[in-house]
ZAFILUM-392153 format. One line per 4 residues: their letters; for each residue x, y, z of C-alpha. Coordinates in steps of 0.1 Angstrom, whole numbers, plus 5000, padded with zeros to 4 digits. Layout:
A = X,Y,Z | ...
***
This chain:
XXXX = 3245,1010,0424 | 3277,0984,0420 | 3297,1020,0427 | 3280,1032,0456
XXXX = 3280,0998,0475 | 3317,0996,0467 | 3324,1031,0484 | 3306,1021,0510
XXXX = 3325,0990,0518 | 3354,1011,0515 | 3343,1031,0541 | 3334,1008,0562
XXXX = 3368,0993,0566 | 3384,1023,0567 | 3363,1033,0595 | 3373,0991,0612
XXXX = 3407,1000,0607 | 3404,1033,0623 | 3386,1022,0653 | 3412,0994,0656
XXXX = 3443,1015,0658 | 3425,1044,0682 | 3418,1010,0709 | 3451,0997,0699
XXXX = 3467,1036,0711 | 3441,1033,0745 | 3457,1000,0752 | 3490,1008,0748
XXXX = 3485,1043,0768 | 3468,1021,0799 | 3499,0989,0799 | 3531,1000,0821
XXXX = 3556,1012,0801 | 3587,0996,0790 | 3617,1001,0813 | 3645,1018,0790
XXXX = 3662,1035,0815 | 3689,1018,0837 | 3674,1005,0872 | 3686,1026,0902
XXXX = 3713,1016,0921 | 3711,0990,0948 | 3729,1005,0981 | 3760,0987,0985
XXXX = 3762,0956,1003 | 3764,0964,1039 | 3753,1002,1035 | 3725,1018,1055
XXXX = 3700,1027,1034 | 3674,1060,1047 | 3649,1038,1066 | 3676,1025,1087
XXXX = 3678,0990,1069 | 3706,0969,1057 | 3712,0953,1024 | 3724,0921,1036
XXXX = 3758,0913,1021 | 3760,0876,1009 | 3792,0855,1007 | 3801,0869,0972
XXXX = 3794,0906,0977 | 3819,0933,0986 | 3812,0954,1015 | 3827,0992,1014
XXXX = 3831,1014,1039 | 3833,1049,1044 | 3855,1060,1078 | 3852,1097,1092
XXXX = 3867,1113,1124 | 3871,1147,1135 | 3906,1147,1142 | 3939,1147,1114
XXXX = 3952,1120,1099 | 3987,1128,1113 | 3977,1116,1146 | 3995,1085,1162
XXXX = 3963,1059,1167 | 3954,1065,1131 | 3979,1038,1128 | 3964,1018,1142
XXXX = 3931,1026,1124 | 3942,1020,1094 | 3960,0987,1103 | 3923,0973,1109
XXXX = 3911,0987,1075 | 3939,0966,1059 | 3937,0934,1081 | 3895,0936,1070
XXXX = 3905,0939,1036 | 3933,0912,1036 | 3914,0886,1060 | 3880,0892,1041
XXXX = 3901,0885,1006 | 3890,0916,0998 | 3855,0912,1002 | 3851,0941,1027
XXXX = 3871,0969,1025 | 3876,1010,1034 | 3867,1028,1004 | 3870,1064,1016
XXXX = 3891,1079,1047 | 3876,1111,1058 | 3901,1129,1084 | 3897,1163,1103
XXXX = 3858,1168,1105 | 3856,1172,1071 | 3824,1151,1073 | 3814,1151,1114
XXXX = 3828,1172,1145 | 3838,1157,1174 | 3803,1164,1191 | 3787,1150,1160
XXXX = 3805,1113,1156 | 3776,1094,1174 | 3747,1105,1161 | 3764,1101,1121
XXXX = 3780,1072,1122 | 3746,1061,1144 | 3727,1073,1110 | 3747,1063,1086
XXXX = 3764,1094,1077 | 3798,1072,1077 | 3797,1034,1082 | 3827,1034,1107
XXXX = 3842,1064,1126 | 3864,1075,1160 | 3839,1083,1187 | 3847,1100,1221
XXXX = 3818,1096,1244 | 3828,1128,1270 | 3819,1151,1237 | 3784,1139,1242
XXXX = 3779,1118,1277 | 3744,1116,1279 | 3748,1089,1248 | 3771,1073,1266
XXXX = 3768,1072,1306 | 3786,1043,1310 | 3816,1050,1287 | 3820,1087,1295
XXXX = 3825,1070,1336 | 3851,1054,1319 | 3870,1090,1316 | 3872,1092,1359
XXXX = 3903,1113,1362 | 3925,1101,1393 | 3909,1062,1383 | 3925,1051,1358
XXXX = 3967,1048,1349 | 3989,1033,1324 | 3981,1030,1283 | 3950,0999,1283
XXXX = 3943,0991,1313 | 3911,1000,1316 | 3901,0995,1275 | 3910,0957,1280
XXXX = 3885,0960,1311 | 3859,0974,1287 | 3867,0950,1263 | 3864,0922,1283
XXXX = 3832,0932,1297 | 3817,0933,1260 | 3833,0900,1252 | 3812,0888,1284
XXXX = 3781,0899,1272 | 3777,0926,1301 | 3741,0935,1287 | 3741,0975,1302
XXXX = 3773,0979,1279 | 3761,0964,1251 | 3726,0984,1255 | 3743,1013,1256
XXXX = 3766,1007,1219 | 3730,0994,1207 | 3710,1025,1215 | 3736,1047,1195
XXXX = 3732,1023,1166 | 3769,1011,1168 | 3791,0989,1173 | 3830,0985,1188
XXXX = 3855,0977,1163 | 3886,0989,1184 | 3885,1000,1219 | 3911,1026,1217
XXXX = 3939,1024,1240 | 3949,1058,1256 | 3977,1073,1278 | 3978,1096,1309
XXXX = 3969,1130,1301 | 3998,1153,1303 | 3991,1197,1313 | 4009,1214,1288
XXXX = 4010,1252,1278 | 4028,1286,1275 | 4044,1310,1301 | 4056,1300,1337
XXXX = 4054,1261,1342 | 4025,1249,1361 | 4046,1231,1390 | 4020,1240,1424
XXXX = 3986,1245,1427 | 3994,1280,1433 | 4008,1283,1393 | 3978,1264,1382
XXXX = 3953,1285,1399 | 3937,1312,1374 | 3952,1301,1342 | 3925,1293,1312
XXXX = 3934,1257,1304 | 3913,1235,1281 | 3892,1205,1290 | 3863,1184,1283
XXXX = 3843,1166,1300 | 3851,1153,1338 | 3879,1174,1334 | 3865,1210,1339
XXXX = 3853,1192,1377 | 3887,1186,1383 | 3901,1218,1372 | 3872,1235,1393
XXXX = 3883,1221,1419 | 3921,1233,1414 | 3913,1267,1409 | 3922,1268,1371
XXXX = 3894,1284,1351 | 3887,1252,1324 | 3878,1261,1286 | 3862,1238,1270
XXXX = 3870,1228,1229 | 3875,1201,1208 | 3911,1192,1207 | 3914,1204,1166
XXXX = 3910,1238,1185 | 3941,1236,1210 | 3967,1250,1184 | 3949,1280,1174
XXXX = 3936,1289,1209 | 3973,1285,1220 | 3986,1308,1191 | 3957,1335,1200
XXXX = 3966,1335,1236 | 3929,1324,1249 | 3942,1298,1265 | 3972,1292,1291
XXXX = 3979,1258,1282 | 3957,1223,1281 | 3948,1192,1296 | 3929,1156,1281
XXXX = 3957,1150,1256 | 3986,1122,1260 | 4023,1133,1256 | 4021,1119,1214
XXXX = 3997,1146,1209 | 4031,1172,1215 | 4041,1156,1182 | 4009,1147,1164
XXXX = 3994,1185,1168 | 4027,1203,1161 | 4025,1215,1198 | 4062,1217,1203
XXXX = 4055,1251,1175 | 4040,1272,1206 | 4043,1251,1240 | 4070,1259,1264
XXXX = 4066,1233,1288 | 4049,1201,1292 | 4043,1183,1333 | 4029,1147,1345
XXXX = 4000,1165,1366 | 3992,1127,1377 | 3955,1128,1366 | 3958,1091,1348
XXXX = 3945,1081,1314 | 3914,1106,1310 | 3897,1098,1275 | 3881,1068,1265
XXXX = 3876,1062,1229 | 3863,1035,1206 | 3861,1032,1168 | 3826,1020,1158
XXXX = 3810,1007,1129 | 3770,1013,1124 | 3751,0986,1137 | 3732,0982,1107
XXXX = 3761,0980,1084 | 3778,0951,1111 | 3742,0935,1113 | 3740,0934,1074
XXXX = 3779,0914,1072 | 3786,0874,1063 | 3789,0861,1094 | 3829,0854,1083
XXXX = 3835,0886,1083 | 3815,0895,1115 | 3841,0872,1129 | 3873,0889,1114
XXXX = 3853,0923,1129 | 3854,0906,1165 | 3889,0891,1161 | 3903,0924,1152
XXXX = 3892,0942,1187 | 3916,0923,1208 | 3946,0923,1180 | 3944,0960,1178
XXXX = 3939,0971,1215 | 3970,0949,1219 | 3990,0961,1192 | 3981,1002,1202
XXXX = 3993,0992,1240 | 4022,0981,1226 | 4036,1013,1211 | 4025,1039,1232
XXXX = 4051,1043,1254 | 4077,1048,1226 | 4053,1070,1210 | 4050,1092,1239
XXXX = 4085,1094,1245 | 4100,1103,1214 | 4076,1129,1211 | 4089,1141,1246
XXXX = 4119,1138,1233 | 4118,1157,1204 | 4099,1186,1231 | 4127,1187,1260
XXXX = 4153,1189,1221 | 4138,1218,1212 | 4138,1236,1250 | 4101,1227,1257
XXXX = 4107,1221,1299 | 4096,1185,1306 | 4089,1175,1342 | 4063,1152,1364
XXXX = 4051,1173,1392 | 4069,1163,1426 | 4050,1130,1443 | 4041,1157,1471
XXXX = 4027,1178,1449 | 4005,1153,1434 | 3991,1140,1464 | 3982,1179,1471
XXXX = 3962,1180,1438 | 3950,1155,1442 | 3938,1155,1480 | 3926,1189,1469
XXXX = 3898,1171,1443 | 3894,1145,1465 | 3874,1126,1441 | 3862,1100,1460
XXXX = 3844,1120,1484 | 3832,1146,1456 | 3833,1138,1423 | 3831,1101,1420
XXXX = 3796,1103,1438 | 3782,1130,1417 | 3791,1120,1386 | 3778,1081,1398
XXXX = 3748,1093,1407 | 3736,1117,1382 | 3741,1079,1354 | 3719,1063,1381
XXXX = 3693,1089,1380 | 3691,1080,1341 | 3688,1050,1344 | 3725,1032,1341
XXXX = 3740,1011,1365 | 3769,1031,1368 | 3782,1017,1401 | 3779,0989,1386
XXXX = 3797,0991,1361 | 3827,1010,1378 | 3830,0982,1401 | 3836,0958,1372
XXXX = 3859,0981,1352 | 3881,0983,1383 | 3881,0943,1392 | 3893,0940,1359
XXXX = 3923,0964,1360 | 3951,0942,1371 | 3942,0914,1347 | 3948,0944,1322
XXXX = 3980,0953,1333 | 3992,0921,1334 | 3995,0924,1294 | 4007,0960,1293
XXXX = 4040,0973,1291 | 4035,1009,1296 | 4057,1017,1329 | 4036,1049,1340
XXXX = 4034,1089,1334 | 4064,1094,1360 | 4090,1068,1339 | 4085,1078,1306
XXXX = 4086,1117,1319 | 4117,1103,1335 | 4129,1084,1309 | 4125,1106,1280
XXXX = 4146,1142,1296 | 4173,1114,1305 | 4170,1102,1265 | 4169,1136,1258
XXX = 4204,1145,1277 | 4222,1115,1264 | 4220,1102,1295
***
């Protein structure tokens, strides 16, 4: 009997013990399990995440940025670019800084800049409104051909305007999800190409010339047949003889693009400063910044629209220059010949009101804001030194003659 009860004992703590370690295995199965892997990563400080927020970047954090644009690196305003990248990361004490530089559309095309630096693609990036004008109706007006001369002019207008708050301009940056951290500075658009020298409107008429944007209008109207492409393009189309020569770039593009390889003249058509530009950072990622380095961001747009102005014209002459060096004719058409062209397009009468009035019909005050960007003109001028298309034309084939 003593033997039987003691087995049974036994068993009856074995079977205790058994039942305890089968609830101790449910309990642990039904707890959270323990963390031993490393926690994801927390989007830098600054970034846009996928839903479109921003990780706020507090006073110790470092904010990196990513920069894309579709054209080279070689090309002259890229200077200027990266000056700002520098000047962030110096005045910030290095606590916001460029971390990648992505040139030649190896990220976004030039049709594609809005909409990915809008989402976050790229945190900053070189825009040109005329590739997609319907983002930017107020902007792309900014590109009026026969409107606006010199090199910044008219971007101090626009900047001014933002610095006043002028709520349709800031509507517009905030709809694209961005924001102006330069407002490039430009130069009058030269008409360059191969074969006989456009010098009348007779030359001009018939000959495949590229454009964008208000451009084509204008060559439309001069009997040229316009091609449209992205200016990365121009070379190639040159070399392949599908186009006769092309329009919408400054004289410093002769240099930065290499076009002295395959041009054989270059002309001052006297169409003024054609496209407006602006390098913008995503408005989440500015949003997202201390407020001391919002402050550096704002600083910086007048510093480097000032400091661009500054060096176009010798920019634009050396590389005219170097052009009329190598044989490449470089002329500005005759005063009488401009006032033909141009009485020709007569853009106030035609093209002014149709491109005015098809913004209106979407709903920007584009008259508006015309009005304003030329009130503001003179004060812009009064800080340039840029002399005009016809001087440094002028200038640089007397440079170029030792004269």
């Amino acid at each position: 009997m003593r033997k039987g009860k003691s087995l049974k004992v036994v068993s009856l703590w074995a079977s205790m013990l058994l039942l305890a370690s089968v609830l101790a295995a449910c309990a642990e199965s039904s707890a959270p399990a323990a963390n031993t892997t490393a926690p994801a990563p927390k989007p830098a400080a600054g970034a846009t995440q996928g839903t479109g927020q921003t990780v706020p970047a507090d006073a110790k954090s470092t904010v990196s940025l990513t920069y894309a644009t579709y054209t080279a690196e070689s090309m002259f305003f890229h200077e200027n670019h990266k000056y700002w990248g520098a000047e962030l990361e110096k005045r910030s004490g290095g606590r916001a800084k460029v971390d990648k530089w992505l040139w030649g559309g190896s990220l976004l095309k030039a049709d594609q800049m809005t909409s990915g630096i809008g989402t976050g693609m790229a945190t900053v990036g070189y825009v040109c409104p005329s590739y997609n004008p319907a983002n930017w109706p107020l902007m792309s007006m900014a590109d009026a051909i026969y409107k606006f001369y010199d090199a910044g002019p008219k971007e101090y207008a626009i900047y001014k305007l933002w610095q006043d708050n002028y709520a349709p301009l800031h509507e517009e940056f905030t709809k694209n999800n961005l924001y102006p951290v330069i407002f490039d500075p430009g130069d009058e658009t030269i008409l360059g190409g191969v074969g006989k020298p456009v010098k009348t409107l007779e030359d001009l008429k018939g000959r495949k010339i590229r454009s964008f944007g208000m451009l084509s209008d204008v060559l439309n109207s001069l009997g040229a047949v316009p091609v449209a492409m992205s200016s990365a393009d121009i070379y190639t189309s040159l070399e392949r003889k599908t186009i006769d020569g092309f329009t919408g770039q400054p004289a410093w593009c002769i240099d930065d693009f290499k076009y002295y390889e395959i041009i054989s003249w270059a002309a001052d058509p006297g169409f003024g400063d054609h496209a407006t530009c602006a390098t913008v950072m995503n408005l989440d990622t500015y949003k997202g910044l201390p407020d001391d380095i919002k402050k550096i961001v704002n600083d910086l747009q007048l510093d480097t629209l000032k400091r661009q102005s500054s060096t176009i014209y010798d920019r634009a002459k050396k590389a005219l220059v170097n052009a009329a060096k190598k044989n490449i004719e470089v002329y500005s058409l005759t005063d009488a010949e401009k006032a033909r062209w141009r009485q020709t397009v007569n853009p106030e009468k035609t093209l002014y009101p149709a491109w005015l009035d098809e913004r209106e019909k979407a709903g920007a005050p584009a008259r508006d804001w015309f009005d304003k960007l030329t009130a503001l003109l003179p004060e812009g001028k009064k800080w340039t030194p840029y002399p005009g298309a016809a001087n440094l034309f002028s200038d640089a084939v007397k440079e170029a003659k030792g004269q």
